[in-house]
C-alpha positions as CSV (number, residue, x, y, z in Angstrom):
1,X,80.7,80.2,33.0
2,X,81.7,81.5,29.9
3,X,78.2,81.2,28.1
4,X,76.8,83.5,31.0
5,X,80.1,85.7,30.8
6,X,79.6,86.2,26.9
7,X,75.7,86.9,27.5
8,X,76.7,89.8,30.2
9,X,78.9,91.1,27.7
10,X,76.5,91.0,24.8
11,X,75.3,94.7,23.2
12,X,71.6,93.4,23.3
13,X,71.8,92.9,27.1
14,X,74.2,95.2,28.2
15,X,72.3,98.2,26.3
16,X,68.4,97.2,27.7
17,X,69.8,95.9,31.1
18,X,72.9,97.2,32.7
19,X,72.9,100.8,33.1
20,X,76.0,102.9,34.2
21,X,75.2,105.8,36.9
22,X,75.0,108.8,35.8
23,X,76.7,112.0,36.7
24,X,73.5,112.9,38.3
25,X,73.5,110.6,41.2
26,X,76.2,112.6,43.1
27,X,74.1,114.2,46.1
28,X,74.0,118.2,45.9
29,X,75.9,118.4,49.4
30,X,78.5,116.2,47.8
31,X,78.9,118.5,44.6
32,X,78.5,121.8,46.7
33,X,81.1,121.1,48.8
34,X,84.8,122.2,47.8
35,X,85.9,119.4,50.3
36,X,84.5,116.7,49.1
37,X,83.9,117.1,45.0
38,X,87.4,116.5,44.4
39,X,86.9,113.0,44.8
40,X,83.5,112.0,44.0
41,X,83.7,114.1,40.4
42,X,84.6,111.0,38.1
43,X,82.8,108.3,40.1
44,X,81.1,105.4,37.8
45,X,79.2,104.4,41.2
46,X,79.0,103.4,45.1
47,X,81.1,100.7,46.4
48,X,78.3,100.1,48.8
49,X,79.0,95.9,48.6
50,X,75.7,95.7,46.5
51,X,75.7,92.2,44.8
52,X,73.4,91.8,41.5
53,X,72.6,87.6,42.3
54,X,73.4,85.4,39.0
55,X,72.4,81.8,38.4
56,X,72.7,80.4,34.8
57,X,69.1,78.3,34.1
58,X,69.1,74.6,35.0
């Protein structure tokens, strides 16, 4: 566990791997709507129960 913790957390593969959304990714209805915005404007991502599968070589 920890060897594949400590290579997640490493800057080589967290910098040419794991990518953070971008501000971007907030649809335009989202951001043009006074409604809404409020609490979508510092979102890292979607909680949409997406799973990245992880199994450490055998």
């Amino acid at each position: 566990f920890k060897a594949v913790l400590f290579a997640l957390v490493h800057p080589d593969f967290r910098s040419s791997i794991l990518k953070l959304p971008s501000a971007d990714s907030i649809p335009e209805r989202i951001q043009n709507d006074p409604k809404l915005f409020p609490f979508f404007k510092d979102h890292l991502g979607a909680a949409d129960c997406s799973h990245v599968p992880v199994h450490p070589p055998s």
